[in-house]
C-alpha positions in Angstrom: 40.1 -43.6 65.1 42.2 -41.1 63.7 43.4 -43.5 60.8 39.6 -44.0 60.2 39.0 -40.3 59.7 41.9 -40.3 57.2 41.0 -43.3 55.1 41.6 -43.1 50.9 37.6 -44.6 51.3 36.6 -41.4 53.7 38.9 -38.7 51.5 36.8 -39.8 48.2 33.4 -39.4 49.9 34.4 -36.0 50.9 36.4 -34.7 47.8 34.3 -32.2 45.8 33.1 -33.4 42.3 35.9 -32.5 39.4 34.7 -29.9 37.5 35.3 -31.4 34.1 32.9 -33.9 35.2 30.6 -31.3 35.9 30.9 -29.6 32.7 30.3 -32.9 30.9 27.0 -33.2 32.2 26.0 -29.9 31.6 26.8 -30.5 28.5 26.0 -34.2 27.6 21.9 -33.5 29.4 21.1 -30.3 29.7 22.5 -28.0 26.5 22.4 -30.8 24.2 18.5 -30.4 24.9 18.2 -26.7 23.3 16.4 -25.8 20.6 19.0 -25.2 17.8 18.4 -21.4 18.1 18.4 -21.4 21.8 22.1 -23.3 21.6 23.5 -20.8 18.9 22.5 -17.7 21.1 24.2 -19.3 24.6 27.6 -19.2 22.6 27.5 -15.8 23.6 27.4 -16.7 27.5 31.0 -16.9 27.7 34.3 -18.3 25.9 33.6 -21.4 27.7 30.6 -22.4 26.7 31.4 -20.5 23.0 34.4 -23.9 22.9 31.9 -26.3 24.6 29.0 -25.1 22.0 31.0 -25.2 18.7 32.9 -28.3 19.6 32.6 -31.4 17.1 31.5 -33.8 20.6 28.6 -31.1 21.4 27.5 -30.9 17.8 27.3 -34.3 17.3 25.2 -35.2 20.5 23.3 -32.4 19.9 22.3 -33.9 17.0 21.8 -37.6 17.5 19.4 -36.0 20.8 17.3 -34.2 17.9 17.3 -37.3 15.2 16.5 -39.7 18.0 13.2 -37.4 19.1 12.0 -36.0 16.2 8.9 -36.6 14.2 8.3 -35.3 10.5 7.9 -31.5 10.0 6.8 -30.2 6.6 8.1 -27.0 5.9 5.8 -25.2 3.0 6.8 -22.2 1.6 4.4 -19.0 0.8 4.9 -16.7 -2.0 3.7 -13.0 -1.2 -0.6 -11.9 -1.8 0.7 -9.2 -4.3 2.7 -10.8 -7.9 5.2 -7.5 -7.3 6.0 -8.7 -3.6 9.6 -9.0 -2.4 9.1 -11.2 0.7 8.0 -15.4 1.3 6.8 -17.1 4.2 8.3 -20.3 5.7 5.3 -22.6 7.7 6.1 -25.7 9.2 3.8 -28.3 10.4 4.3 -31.3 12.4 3.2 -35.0 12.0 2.8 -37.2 14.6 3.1 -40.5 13.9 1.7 -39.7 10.5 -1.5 -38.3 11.9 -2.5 -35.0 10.1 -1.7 -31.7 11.9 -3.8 -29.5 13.2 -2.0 -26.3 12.9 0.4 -24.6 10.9 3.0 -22.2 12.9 4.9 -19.3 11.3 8.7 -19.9 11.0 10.0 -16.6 9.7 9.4 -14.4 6.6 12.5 -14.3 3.9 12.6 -10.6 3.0 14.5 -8.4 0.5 14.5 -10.6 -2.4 14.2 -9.7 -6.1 11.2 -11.4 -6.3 9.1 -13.3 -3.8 7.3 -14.7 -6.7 10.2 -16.8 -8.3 12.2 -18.4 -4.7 13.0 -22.0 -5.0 14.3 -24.0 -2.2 16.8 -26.1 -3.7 17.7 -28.6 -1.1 15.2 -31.0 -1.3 13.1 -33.5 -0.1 15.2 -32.2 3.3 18.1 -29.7 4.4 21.6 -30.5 3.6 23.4 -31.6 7.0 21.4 -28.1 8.2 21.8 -25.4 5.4 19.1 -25.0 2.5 19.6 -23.7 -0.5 17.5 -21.2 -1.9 17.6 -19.5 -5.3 15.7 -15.9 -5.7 15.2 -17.2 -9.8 14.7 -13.3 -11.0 18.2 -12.5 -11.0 19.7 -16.4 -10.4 20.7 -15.1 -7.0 22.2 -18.2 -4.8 21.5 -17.8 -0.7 23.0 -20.6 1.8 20.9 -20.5 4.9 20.5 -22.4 8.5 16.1 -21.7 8.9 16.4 -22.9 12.5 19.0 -20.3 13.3 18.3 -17.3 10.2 21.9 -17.3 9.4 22.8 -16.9 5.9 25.2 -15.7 3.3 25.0 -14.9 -0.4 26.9 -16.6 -2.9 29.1 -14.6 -5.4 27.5 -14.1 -9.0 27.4 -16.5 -11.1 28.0 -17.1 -14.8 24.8 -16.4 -17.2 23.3 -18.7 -18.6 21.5 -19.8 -22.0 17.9 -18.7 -22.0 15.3 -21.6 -22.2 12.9 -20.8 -25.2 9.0 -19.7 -24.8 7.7 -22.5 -25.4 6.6 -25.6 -23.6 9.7 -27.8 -22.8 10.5 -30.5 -20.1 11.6 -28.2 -17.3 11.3 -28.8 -13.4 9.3 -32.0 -12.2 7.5 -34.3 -13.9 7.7 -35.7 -17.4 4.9 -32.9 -18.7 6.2 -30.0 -20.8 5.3 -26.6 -19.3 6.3 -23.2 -20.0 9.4 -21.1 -18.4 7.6 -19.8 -15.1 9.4 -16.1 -15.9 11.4 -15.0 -18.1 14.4 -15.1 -18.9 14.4 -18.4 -18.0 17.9 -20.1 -17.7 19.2 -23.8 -18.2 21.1 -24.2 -15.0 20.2 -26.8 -12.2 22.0 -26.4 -9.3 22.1 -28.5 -5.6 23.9 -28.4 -1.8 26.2 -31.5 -1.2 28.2 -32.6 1.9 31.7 -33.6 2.0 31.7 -35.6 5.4 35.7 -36.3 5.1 36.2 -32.2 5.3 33.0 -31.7 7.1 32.3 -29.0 4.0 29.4 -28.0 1.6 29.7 -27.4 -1.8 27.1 -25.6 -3.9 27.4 -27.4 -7.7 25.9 -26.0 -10.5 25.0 -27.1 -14.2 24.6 -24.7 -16.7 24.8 -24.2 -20.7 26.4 -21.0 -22.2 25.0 -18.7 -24.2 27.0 -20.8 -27.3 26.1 -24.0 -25.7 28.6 -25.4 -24.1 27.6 -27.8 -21.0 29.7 -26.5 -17.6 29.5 -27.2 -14.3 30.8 -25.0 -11.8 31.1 -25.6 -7.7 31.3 -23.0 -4.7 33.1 -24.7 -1.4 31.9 -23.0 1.7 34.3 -21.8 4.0 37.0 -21.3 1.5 37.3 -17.6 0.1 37.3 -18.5 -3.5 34.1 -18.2 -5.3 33.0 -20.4 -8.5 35.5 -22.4 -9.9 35.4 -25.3 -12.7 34.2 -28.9 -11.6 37.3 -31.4 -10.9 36.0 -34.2 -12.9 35.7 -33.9 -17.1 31.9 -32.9 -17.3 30.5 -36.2 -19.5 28.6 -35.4 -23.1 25.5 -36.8 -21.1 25.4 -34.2 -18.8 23.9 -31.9 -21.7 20.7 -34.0 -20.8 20.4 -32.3 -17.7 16.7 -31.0 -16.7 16.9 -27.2 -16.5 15.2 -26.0 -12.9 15.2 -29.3 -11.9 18.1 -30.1 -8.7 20.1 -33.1 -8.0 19.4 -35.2 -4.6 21.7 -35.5 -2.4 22.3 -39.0 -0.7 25.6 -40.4 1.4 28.2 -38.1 -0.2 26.8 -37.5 -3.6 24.4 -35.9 -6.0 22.0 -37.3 -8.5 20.8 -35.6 -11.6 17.8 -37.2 -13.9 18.0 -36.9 -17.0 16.1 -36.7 -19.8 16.9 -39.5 -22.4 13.9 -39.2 -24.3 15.3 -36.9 -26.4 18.3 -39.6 -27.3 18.8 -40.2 -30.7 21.7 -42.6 -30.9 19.8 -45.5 -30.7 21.4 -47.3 -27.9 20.4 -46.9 -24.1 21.1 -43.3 -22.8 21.6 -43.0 -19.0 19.0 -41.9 -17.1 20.7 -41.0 -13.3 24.1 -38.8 -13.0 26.0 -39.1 -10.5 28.8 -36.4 -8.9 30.8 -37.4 -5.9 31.1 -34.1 -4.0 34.7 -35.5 -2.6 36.7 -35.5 -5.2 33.9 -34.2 -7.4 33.7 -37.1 -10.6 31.2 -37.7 -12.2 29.4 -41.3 -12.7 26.6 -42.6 -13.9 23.9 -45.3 -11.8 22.8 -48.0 -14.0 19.0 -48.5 -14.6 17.0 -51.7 -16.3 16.2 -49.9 -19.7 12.5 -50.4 -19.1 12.8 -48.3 -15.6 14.9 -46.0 -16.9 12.6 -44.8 -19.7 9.8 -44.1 -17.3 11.5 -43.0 -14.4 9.9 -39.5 -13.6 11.3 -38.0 -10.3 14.4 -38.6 -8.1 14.0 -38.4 -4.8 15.7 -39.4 -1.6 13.0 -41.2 0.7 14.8 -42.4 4.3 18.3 -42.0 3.3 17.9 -43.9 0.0 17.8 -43.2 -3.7 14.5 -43.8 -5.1 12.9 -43.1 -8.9 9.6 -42.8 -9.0 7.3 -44.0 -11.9 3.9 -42.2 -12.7 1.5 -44.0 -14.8 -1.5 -42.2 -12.7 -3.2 -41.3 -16.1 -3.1 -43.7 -18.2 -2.9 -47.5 -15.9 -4.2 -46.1 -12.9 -0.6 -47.3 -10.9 2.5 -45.1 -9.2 5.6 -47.0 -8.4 9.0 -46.0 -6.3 11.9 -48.1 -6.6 14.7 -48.1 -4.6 18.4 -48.1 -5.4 20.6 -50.3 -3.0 23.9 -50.5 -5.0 26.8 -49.0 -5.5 29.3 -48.3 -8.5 27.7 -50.2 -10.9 25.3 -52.3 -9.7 21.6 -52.2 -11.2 20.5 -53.5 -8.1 17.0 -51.6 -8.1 13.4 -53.1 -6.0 9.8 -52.0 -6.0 9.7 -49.8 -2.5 5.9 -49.5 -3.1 3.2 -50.0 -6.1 -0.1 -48.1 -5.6 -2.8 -49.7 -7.8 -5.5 -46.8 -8.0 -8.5 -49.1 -8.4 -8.1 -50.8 -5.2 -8.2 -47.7 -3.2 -12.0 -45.8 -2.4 -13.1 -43.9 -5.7 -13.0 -40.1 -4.0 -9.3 -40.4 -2.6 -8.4 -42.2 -6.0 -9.8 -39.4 -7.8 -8.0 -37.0 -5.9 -4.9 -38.4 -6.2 -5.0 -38.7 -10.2 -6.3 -35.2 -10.2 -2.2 -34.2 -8.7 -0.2 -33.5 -12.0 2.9 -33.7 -9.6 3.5 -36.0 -7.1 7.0 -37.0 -5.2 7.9 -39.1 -2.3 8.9 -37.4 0.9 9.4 -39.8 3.5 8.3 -42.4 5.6 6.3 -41.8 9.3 4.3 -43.6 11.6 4.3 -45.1 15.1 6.0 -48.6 15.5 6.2 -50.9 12.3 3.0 -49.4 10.5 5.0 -47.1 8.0 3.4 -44.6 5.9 5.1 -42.9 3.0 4.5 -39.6 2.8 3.9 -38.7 -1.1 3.4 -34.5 -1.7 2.1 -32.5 -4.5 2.4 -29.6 -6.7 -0.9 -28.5 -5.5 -0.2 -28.3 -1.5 -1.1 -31.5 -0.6 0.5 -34.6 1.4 -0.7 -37.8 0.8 -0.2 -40.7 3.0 0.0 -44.5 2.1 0.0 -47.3 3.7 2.1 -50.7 2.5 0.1 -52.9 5.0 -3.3 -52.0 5.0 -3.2 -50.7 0.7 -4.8 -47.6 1.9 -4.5 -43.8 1.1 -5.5 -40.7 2.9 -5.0 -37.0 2.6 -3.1 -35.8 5.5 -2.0 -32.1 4.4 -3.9 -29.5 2.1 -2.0 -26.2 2.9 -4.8 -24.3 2.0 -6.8 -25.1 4.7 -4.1 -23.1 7.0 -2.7 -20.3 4.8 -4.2 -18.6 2.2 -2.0 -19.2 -1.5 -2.7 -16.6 -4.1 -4.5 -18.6 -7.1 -1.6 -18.1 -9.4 0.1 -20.2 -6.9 -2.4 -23.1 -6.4 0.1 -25.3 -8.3 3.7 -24.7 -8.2 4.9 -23.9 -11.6 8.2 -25.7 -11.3 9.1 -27.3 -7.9 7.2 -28.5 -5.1 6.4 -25.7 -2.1 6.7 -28.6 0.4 10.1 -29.8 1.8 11.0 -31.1 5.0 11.7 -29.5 7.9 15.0 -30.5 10.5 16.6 -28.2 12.8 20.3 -28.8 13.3 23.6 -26.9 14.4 25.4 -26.4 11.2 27.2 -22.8 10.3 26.8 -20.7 7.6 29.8 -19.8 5.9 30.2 -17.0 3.3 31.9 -18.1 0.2 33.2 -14.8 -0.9 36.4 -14.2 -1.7 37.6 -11.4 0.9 39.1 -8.9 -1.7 35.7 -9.5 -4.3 33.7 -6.1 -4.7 30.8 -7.4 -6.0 27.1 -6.7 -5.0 27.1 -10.4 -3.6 29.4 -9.1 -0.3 26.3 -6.6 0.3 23.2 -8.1 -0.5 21.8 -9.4 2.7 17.9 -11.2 3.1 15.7 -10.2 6.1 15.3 -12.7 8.3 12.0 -12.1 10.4 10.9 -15.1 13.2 7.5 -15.7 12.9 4.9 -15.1 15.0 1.6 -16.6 14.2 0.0 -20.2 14.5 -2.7 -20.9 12.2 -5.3 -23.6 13.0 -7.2 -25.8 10.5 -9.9 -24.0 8.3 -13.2 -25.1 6.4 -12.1 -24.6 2.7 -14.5 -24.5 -0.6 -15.3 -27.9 -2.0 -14.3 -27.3 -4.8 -10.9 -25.8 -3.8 -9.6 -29.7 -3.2 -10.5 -30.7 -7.1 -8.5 -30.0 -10.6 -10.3 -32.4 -12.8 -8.0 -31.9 -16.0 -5.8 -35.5 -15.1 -9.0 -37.4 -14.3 -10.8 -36.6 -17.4 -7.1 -37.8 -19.0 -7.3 -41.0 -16.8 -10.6 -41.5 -18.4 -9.9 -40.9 -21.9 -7.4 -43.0 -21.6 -10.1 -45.5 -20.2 -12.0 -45.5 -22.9 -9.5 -45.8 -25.9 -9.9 -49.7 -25.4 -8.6 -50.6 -28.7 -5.0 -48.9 -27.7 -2.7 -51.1 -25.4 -1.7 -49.0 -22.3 1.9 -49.3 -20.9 2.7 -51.5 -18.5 5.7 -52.9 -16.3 5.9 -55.0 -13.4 4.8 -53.0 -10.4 
């Protein structure tokens, strides 16, 4: 009996669990389920769960637990009432399945800017690996933030730029010309890139100088050191950049568009410029010449490249292809064509009546994918591949109310998307810098309201200026109309 008692088969059924097991699972099920914000704040619980919570093993399951649950957020952002404000709104609603939302919650209000009138968010369609980056235009201010978790930094000053003229020019999205949306108005794009080797973000920026000269200049977070020159020779192409308009970022590099229609060597200009944020060379992504004189918007739609072609007004179509090469491949398909007179007259009218319109993603339950396509005027679209069907899914006006300067954005969308994720904010200024940039701080205040779904003024949803185009267009019979296989 005694040997019984004292069996290696009896001592392991009554030997106490091993705490490193324990800790895993606590880990691994429970605080890998926190909100972002919720998981930032238990850091401060103790130093063990400060190493468990920063650790690369809790970051990524946190992570995967988040990508493998989540549904598409849009994240719309709210300039002030008054045109002398200093403070935006962030709203978020969710999608399910790619049904519209009934409500609109309060994120948090961005406070202490220059301007609330003239904030961009730069890092678009979606957040760089967690961080946005938002520009406060007034005084080319550069902020690197985390929205789930408010923490943020400011970037040291940058080098001025030239100042775009009065006039109408091709700035921001969209082929049409439009006029600076303030002034001074500078040519400079700039975006948020990922090095996943280093696990670092880089902020890059294009600008000219005041004599001309095309630079680009990059900020690594988490290194003390402030703008420096680009690695890589900055190509004579580059000067074709779009001024307000910033790169996408997709798998370890950005993508500028540029505009080759004002080319006048008379061979094929490039249309897509490419800047590995690793070793930070630039490149160029080859286009069929007839695609790449119409392409109209980059965009990154489910983790591809895609270039979107917009012949709304005048042939009644809107095409995205999709980029699956590499180097130099001109591999490029049609991802979708929407042929306006197949879909139901109101919802076709609508849509031509959008002067910009860029893909965001794809949603929907099971195989039935929708792609998600939003507008300068507060609106989501959804389409549907299968059935060749469109609806209207978002109006942001019907849960907030947008000042009527605002009822179009005058050089980017308002509407990202929104993803919450563990990433930290690191200041990039040098420790020994004096500058204003080490001081100035935004106000970060959580929201605290949750707007449902409002009747709004017919005529609120209409801007007939494109369809009477679309219809001019109709009736010039005798012209031919341009045309490409989509």
């Amino acid at each position: 009996m005694a040997s019984s008692a004292t069996s290696p088969q009896r001592n392991c059924r009554l030997a106490p669990p091993r705490r490193l097991h324990h800790d895993e699972l606590l880990v691994d099920e429970i605080l890998t389920r926190l909100p972002v914000a919720a998981a930032v704040r238990f850091r401060l619980v103790c130093r063990a769960w400060n190493k468990a919570l920063t650790s690369d093993h809790f970051l990524k399951a946190h992570h995967a637990r988040l990508a493998a649950a989540r549904q598409p957020e849009l994240l719309f952002l709210l300039p002030p009432p008054a045109a002398n404000g200093t403070a935006a709104s962030l709203y978020a609603c969710s999608l399910r399945d790619g049904e519209p939302p009934s409500a609109a919650r309060e994120l948090l209000t961005i406070g202490n800017l220059s301007s609330g009138e003239h904030v961009l968010i730069l890092s678009s369609p979606r957040p760089c690996h967690g961080l946005t980056l938002i520009l406060d235009a007034r005084h080319c201010f550069y902020y690197i933030c985390n929205v789930s978790t408010r923490q943020h930094a400011a970037l040291p000053p940058c080098e001025p730029a030239m100042c775009s003229p009065a006039g109408p020019s091709r700035i921001g999205m969209g082929f049409h010309l439009r006029p600076p949306p303030w002034t001074p108005f500078e040519i400079s794009t700039a975006g948020l890139g990922f090095n996943h080797a280093t696990g670092q973000h880089k902020v890059v920026r294009l600008f000219k100088t005041r004599i001309g000269e095309t630079i680009c200049a990059v900020c690594a977070l988490g290194r003390p050191a402030g703008w420096r020159p680009c690695a890589g020779r900055v190509p004579p192409a580059a000067a074709s950049f779009i001024a307000g308009l910033p790169p996408v970022f997709i798998d370890g590099s950005l993508y500028w568009l540029l505009d080759n229609q004002l080319d006048t060597t008379g061979g094929q200009p490039p249309a897509i410029m490419s800047l590995s944020v690793d070793d930070e060379q630039f490149g160029f992504v080859r286009t069929p010449p007839l695609l790449s004189r119409r392409i109209c918007h980059l965009t990154d739609l489910d983790g591809s490249l895609c270039a979107t072609v917009d012949l709304r007004h005048v042939a009644e179509r809107y095409a995205i292809f999709t980029w699956s090469g590499g180097g130099g491949s001109t591999s490029w398909s049609v991802r979708c064509s929407i042929n306006l007179q197949r879909l139901p007259r109101p919802i076709a009218d609508e849509f031509v009546e959008e002067q910009d319109v860029v893909p965001l993603c794809s949603a929907g339950a099971g195989g039935n994918k929708k792609i998600l396509l939003a507008t300068g005027r507060h609106k989501v679209f959804a389409y549907d591949p299968e059935r060749d069907s469109m609806e209207r899914l978002v109006y942001m006006l019907e849960f907030v109310d947008i000042p009527r300067r605002h009822r179009e954005a005058p050089l980017l969308l308002n509407i990202s998307l929104h993803e919450e994720r563990i990433a930290c904010v690191h200041d990039p200024t040098p420790s020994d810098c004096s500058s204003s940039s080490s001081k100035r701080r935004l106000h970060f205040r959580p929201g605290n309201k949750t707007l449902g779904k409002r009747q709004v003024p017919s005529n609120d949803y209409h801007d007939d200026r494109f369809r009477h185009l679309r219809d001019l267009f109709k009736e010039m019979a005798g012209l031919p109309l341009p045309h490409m296989n989509i």
